[in-house]
RODRENLUM-341441 format. One record per atom (N, C-alpha, C): residue in one letter; x, y, z. Coordinates in pm, whole numbers, plus 50000, padded with zeros to 5 digits. Atoms other than C-alpha are relative to their C-alpha. Example, Ala and Ser with C-alpha at 12.3 -4.5 7.8 and 13.67 -1.06 7.14 Angstrom:
2
A500894988150000A512304955050780A500905012050000S499184988149994S513674989450714S499235010950073
This chain:
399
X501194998750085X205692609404346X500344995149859X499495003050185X205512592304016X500425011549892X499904990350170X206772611403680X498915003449936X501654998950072X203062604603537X499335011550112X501204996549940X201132621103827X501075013250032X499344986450000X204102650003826X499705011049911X500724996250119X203242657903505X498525004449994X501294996950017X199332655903546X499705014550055X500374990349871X199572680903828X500705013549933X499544988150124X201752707503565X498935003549936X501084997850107X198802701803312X498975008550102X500774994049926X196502709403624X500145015350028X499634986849887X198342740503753X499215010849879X500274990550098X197522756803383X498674998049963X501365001950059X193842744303333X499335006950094X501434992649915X190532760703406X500014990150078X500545015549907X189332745703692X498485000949985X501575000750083X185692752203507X499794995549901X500595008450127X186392730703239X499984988350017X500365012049930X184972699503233X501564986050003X498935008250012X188512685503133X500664999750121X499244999549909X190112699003428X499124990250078X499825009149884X187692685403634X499764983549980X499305011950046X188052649603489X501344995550030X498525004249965X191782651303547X500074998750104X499634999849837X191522658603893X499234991850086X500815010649971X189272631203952X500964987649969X499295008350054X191552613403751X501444995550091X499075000849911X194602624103986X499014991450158X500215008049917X192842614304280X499484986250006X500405010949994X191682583604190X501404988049995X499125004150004X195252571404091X500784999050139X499124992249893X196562589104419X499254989250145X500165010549930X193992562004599X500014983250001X499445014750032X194932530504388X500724998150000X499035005649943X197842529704475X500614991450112X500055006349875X197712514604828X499384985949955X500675010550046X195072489904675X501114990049935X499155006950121X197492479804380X501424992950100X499055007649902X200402475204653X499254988550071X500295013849908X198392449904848X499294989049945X500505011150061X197472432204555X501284990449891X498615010150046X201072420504463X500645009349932X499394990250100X201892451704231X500975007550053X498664990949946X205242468004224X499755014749921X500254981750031X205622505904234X500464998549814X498685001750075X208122497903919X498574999849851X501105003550091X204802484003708X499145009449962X501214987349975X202142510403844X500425010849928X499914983550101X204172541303725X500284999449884X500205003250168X204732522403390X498755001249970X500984998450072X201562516503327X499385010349958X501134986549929X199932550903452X501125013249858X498974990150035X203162569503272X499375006249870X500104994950075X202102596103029X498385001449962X501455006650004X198182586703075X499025012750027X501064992749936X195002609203164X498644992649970X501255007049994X191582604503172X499335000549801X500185002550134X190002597202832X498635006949948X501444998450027X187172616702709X499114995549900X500215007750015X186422595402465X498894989550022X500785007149877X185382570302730X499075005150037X501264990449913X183622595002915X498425003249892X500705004150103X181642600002620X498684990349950X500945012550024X180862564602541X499314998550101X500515008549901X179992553402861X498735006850031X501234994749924X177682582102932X498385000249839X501585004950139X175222568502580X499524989850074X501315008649953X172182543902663X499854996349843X500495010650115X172242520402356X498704992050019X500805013050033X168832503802303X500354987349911X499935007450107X169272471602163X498734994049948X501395004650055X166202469201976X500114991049873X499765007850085X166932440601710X499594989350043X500545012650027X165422408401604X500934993349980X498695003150007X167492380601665X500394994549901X499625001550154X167162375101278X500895005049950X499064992950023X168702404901215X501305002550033X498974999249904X171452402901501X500874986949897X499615011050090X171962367601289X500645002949819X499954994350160X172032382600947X501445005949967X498074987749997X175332408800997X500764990150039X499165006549924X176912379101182X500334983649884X499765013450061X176482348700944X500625000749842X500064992150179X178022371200609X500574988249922X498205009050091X179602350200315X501455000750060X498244996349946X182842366700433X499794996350085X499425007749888X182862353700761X500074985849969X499865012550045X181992320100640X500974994349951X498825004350099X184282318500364X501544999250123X498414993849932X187042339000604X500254984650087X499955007249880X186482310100914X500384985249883X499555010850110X186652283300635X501434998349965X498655000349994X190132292700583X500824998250114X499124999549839X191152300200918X500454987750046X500185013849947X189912262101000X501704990849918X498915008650050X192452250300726X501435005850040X498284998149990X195532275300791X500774999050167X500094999449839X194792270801196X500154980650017X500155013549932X194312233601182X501434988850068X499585006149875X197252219901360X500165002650134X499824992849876X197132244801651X498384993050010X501255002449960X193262235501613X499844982150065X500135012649993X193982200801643X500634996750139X499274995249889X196082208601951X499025002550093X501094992049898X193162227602089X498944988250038X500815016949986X190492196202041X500624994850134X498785008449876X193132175802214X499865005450152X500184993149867X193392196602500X499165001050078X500685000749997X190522207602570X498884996050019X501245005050010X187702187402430X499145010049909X501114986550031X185902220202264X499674999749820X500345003750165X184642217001899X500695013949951X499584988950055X186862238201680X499465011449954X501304991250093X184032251501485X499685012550104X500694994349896X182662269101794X501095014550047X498584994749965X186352283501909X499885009749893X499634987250080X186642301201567X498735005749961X501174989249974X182902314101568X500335008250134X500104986949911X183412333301840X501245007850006X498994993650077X186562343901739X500165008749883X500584993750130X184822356201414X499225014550055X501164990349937X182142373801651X500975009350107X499574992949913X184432387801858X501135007049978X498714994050099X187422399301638X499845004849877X500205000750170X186382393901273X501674990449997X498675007450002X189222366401342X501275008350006X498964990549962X191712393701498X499965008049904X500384990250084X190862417501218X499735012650067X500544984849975X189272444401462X499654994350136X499795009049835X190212430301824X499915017750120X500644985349881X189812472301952X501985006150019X498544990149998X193062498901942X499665008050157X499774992349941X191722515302255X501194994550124X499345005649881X194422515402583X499484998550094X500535002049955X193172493602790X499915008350199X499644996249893X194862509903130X499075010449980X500384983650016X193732544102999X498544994350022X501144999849992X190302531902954X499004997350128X500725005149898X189662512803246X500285008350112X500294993349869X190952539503494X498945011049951X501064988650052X188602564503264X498564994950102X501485003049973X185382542403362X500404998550137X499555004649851X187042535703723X499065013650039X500514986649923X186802573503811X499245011849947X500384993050056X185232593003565X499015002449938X501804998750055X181672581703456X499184996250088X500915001049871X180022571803802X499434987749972X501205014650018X178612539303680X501084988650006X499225012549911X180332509803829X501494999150001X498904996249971X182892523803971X501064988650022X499315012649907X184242495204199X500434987449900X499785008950093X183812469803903X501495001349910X499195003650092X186022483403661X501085009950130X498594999049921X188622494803965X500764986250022X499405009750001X188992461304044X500404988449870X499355005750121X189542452003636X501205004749996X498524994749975X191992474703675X501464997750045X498435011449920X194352456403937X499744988749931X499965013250031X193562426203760X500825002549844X498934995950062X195152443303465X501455003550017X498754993749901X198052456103676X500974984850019X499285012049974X198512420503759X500344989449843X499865006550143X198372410803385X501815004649908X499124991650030X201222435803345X501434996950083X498915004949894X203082421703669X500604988350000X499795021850083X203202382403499X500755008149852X499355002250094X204832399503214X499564994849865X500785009650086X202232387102937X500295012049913X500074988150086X202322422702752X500445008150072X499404984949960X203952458102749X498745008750056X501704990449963X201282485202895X499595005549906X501014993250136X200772504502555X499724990149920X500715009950097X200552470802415X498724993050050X501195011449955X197442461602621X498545003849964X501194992150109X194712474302356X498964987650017X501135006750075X191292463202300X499015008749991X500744993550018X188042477302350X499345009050074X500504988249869X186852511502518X499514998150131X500385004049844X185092492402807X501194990050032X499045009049882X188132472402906X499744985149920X499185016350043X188182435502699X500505002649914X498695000850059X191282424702584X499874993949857X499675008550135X192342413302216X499564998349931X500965008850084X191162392701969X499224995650095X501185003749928X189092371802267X499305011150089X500434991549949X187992401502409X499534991250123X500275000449898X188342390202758X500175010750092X499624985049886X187922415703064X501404989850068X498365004249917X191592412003300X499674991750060X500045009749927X189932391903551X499804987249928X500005013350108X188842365303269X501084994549956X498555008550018X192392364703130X500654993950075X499125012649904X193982356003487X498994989149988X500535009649972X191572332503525X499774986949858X499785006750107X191482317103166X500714996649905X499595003950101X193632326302910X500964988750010X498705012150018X196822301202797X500665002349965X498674995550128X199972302602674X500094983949946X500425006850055X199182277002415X501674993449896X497725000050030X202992281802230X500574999050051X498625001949945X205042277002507X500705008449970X498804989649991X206682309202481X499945007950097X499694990849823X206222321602861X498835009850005X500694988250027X203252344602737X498904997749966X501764994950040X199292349002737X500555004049918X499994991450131X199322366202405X498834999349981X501645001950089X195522371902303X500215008549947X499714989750065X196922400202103X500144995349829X499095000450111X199352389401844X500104982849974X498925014449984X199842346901918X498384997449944X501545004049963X196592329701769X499914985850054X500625012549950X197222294401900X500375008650147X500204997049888X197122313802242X498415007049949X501475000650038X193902327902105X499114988850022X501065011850032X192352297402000X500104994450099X500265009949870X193462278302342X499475008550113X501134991249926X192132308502527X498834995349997X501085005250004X189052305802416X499384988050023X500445011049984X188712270102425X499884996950156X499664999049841X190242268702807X498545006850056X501454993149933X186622293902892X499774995850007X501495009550040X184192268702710X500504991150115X499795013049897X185862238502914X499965001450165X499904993849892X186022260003246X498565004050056X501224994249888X182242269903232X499604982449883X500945015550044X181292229603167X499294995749864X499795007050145X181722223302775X499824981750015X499925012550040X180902186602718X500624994549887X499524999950075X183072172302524X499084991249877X500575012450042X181712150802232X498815004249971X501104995850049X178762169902203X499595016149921X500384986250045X177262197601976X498835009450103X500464989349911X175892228102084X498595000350004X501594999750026X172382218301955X499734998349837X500875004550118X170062210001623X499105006549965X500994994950073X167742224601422X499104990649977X500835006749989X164802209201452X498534998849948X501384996450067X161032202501290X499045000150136X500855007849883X158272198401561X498824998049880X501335001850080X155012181001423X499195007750004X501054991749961X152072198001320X498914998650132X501085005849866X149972185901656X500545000050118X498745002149905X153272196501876X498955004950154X500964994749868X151752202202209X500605010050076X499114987149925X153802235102335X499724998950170X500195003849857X152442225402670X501074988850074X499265010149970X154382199102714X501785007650034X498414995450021X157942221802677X500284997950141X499794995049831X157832234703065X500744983450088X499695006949944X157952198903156X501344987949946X498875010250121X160542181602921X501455012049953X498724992949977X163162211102944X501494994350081X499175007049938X166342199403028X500174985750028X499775018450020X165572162802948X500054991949940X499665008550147X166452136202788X500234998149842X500734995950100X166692139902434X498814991549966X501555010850023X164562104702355X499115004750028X501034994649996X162132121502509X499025009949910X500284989350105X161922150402270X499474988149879X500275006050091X161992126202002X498734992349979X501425011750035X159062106902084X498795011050059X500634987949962X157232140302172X499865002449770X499934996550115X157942140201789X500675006949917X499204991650020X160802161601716X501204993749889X498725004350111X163522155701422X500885008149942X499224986150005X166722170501341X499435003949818X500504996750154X165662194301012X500994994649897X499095004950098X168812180800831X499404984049961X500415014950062X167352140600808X500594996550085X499435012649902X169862128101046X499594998850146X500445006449880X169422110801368X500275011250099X500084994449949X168782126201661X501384993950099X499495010049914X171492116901943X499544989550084X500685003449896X170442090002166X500555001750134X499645000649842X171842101402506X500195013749977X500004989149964X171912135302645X499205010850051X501324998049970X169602158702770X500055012049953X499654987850083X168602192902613X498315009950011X500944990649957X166142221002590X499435005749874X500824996150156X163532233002268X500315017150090X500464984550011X164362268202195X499235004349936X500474998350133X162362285201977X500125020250007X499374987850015X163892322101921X498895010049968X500794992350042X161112331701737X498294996450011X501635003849970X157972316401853X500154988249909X500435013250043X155842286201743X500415003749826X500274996650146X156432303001382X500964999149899X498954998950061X160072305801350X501024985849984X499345015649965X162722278401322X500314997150185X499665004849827X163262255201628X501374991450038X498945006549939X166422241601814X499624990650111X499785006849823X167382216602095X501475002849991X498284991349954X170232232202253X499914989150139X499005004049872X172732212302501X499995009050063X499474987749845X174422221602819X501345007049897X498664993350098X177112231602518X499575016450008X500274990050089X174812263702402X500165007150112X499954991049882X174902272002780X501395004050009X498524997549930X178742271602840X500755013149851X499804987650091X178742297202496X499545008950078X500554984649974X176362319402622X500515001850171X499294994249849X178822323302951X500705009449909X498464991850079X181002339502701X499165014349990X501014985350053X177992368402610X498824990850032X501155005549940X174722361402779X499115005449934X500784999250120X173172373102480X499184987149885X500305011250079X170842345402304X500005002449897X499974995950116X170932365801982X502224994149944X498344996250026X175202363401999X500334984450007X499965010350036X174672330102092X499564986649957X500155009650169X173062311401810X500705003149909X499804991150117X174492335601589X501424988450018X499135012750009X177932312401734X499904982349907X500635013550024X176192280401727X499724997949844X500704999750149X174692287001372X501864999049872X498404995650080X178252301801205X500894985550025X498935013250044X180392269601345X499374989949968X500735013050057X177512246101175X500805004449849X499524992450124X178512269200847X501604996749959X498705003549941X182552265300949X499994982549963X500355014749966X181492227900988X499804993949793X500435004950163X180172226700605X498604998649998X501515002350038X176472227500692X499415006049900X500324987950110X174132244600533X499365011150052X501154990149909X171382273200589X499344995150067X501015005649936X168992270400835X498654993049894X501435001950092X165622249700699X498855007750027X500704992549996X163402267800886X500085013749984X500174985850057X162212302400798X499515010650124X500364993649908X162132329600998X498255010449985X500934991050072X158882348600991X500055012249980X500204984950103X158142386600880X500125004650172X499074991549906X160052408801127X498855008950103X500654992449888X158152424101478X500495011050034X499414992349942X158942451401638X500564987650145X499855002949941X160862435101938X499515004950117X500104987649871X160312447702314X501395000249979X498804992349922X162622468002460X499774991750125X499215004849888X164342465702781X498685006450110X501404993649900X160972484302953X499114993150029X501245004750018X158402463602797X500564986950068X499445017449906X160512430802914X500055003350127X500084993349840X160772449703265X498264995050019X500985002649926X157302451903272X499354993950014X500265014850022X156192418803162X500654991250109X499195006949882X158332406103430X499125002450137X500494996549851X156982427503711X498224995149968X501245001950033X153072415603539X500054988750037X500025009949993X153832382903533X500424993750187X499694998949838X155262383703903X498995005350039X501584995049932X151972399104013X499284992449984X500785015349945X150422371803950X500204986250028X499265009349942X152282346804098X500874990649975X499175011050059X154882329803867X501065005750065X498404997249920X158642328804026X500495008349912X498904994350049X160252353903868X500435009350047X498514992249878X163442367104123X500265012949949X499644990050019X164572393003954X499025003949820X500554998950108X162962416403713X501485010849929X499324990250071X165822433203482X500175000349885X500044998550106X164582434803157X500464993549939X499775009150139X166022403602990X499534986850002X500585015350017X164442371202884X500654990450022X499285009749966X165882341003007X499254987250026X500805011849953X164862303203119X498885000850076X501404999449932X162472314703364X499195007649994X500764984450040X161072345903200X499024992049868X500615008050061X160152321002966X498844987249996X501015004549924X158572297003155X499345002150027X501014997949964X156762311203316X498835009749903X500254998450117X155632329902990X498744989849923X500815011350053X154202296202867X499094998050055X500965000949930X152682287803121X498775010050041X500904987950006X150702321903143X499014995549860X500705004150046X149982316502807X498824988649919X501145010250044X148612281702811X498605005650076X501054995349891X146352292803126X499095011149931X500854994050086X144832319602838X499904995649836X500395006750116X144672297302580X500895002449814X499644998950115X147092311402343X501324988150017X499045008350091X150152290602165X500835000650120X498855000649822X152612282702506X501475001249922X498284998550087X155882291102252X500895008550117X499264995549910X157292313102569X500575014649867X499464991150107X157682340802274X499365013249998X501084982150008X156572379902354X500435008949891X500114989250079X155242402202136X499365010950049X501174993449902X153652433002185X498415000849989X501705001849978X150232421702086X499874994550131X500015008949872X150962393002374X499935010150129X499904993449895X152432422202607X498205007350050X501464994850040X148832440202523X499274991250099X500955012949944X146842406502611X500375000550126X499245005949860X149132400202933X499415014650089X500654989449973X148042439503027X501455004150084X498634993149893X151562449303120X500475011849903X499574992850092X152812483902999X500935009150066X498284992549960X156332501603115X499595011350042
């Protein structure tokens, strides 16, 4: 029997078994007491397992967090606002110069626009500033066996940590990040690191901890892994004419840019549009707010966080990084957003009357949007694909 689970079972002998700690631990023991078999047939030596596990319990903490229900009710102005500060600007501005031969390394490699690499490095660290102290072992067997909500998921982060531990990349109390289980500065989950990170230094070692040109080629290695183009930006800020025909989006998504352009579209800075590539009009905030054409680039970000608020907020910050400037367009005067209900039930409304939309789980996406437009050309309002809850109102959908 391991030393760790000798120990747990001492702590046990003297606890209530009516307090909610005890019974956490003993959830905690048995859950260890059945990953073990797992962890053996996934390459792990006993030698690793009772390191890692050694001196450990369940985390209440965790238990804690996991059992809150965060709304994220924010405008993705605001989500933009905390994320684009002077200080990050300034900070990433430096980074670019005291990083740039590892960055130049990374390019090379790669293909991935630097700019991009240390925005989300900004967004996801504060540039290793606040990469997360919790232990990741501790945490992830906490959510394994101890809060009932996807169990199986973070069991199997777990061996994929185990195996992070079995390559020798980090010590086990050195494998910190953040209470749900991602690692480092890139805050990748375990299975992301086998599958992505780098050892970028040539010193035998993932490091997304402590190494940042293993950082920075981490990250870059994702973008190029979920189909980064090289050579191209992530997208433009854009004017549309006053006489833009919003009808037209549904069918000119994903094409060409020329097309856009002779639809009437120009980047808001003065310069040329590209001529080759194909791309997609966002518009974040309706016909009202500023507008983008986003590449297949803005897609292979938002693999990183499938958040469209997290990723412009990227896109925007490495234009900033870059030396741009502010956006030209203006955002308008702040909505209440929906929630995760009212987008539920706009989904299941709009699916009642016969647009494709597969799944309804409360978040807006390419075809929640679409079909959006198209609803509201068919009632005559503005086809921007942009809900509010006057729109939700009009549409007659209510949670």
């Amino acid at each position: 029997m391991p030393r760790s689970i000798r120990i747990l079972l001492l702590a046990l002998a003297f606890a209530s078994p009516l307090t909610p700690a005890c019974a956490a631990a003993d959830r905690y023991l048995t859950f260890l007491t059945a990953l073990w078999p797992r962890a053996r047939a996934a390459g792990i030596s006993r030698d690793t397992f009772d390191a890692a596990f050694a001196g450990l319990s369940a985390d209440p903490k965790v238990i804690a967090l996991a059992g809150t229900q965060p709304e994220f009710n924010q405008t993705i102005h605001a989500y933009i606002e905390t994320r684009l500060t002077p200080g990050r600007i300034s900070q990433g501005r430096l980074m670019a110069e005291r990083w740039k031969p590892w960055l130049d390394k990374v390019e090379a490699r790669f293909g991935v626009d630097r700019y991009v690499v240390l925005a989300i490095w900004s967004l996801e660290s504060n540039y290793g500033a606040s990469p997360g102290r919790s232990d990741i072992i501790r945490s992830l067997a906490t959510l394994a066996c101890c809060t009932g909500k996807r169990p199986e998921l973070f069991r199997d982060e777990l061996i994929a940590a185990l195996k992070i531990l079995q390559e020798h990349d980090i010590a086990p109390r050195a494998m910190t990040g953040s209470w749900a289980g991602a690692l480092g500065q890139v805050q990748f989950m375990p299975s992301s690191f086998l599958k992505f990170a780098v050892d970028m230094n040539g010193d035998g070692k993932r490091n997304i901890w402590s190494e940042e040109p293993d950082v920075l080629g981490s990250i870059a290695n994702y973008l190029k892994m979920h189909d980064w183009a090289p050579m191209r930006r992530w997208g433009y800020e854009v004017r549309l004419p006053r006489t833009f025909d919003f009808t037209a989006i549904n069918a000119h998504d994903g094409g060409p840019i020329p097309a856009w352009a002779d639809l009437g579209l120009v980047r808001a800075d003065g310069q040329a549009l590209p001529a080759d590539g194909k791309a997609w009009l966002f518009l974040p905030a309706g016909a009202k707010g500023p507008a983008f054409l986003i590449s297949e680039n803005y897609w292979a970000i938002k693999s990183y966080n499938i958040s469209d608020s997290y990723t412009l907020s990227v896109g925007l910050l490495a234009d900033r990084l870059r030396g741009g400037g502010p956006l030209k367009g203006a955002w308008p005067a702040q909505e209440t957003p929906l929630d995760h209900a009212q987008v539920a039930a706009m989904q299941e409304k709009l699916r009642s009357l016969g647009y494709p939309i597969d799944t309804v789980d409360g978040k807006i996406g390419p075809a929640v949007r679409t079909a959006l437009r198209s609803w509201q050309a068919s009632v005559g309002l503005t086809a921007d694909g942009y809900p509010t809850p006057a729109m939700l109102q009009r549409l007659g959908a209510t949670p």
